[in-house]
C-alpha positions, 0 to 999 in steps of 0.5 A: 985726655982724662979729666983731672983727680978731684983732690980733697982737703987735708987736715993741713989745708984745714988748719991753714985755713983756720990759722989764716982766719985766726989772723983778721982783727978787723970785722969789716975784713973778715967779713969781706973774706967770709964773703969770698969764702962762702955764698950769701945763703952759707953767710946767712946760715952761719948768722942764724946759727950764731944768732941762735946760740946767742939767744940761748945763752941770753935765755930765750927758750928755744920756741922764742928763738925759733919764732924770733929767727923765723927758723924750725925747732929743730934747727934751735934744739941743735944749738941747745945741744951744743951749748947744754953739753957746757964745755961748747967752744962757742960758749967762750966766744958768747961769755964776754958780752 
């Protein structure tokens, strides 16, 4: 008995998924969906890099950022990329604040 094809995510599979995010209103229910999608410690990675972009784009630099997350610079200085380039897609997700 042989063991199975490990198969690989399509494109198709990724918009799927992104196309069924898209369609949560309700925080406490995407929370509760991101909850089965990923581990507490992916949960809580995706907060700190959230948690950093929105520091950065409030103003903080990137030393206070990484003292106030408990993080390394490193991790800091990419969300100062991503959001020095100003044409970042998260940037429209922190402009309405």
């Amino acid at each position: 008995m042989s063991a199975p094809t490990p198969t690989r995510p399509s494109p198709a599979d990724e918009t799927e998924l992104l196309s069924a995010l898209c369609t949560i209103r309700d925080p406490a229910q995407l929370r509760r969906v991101m909850g089965e999608l990923l581990t507490p410690s992916e949960y809580a990675a995706l907060l700190r890099r959230w948690t950093i972009l929105k520091m950065l784009s409030d103003g903080h630099t990137q030393r206070e950022t990484a003292r106030a997350i408990g993080g390394s610079l490193c991790n800091v200085t990419r969300g100062a990329r991503v959001l020095r380039t100003g044409t970042a897609a998260t940037l429209t997700l922190l402009r309405p604040r």
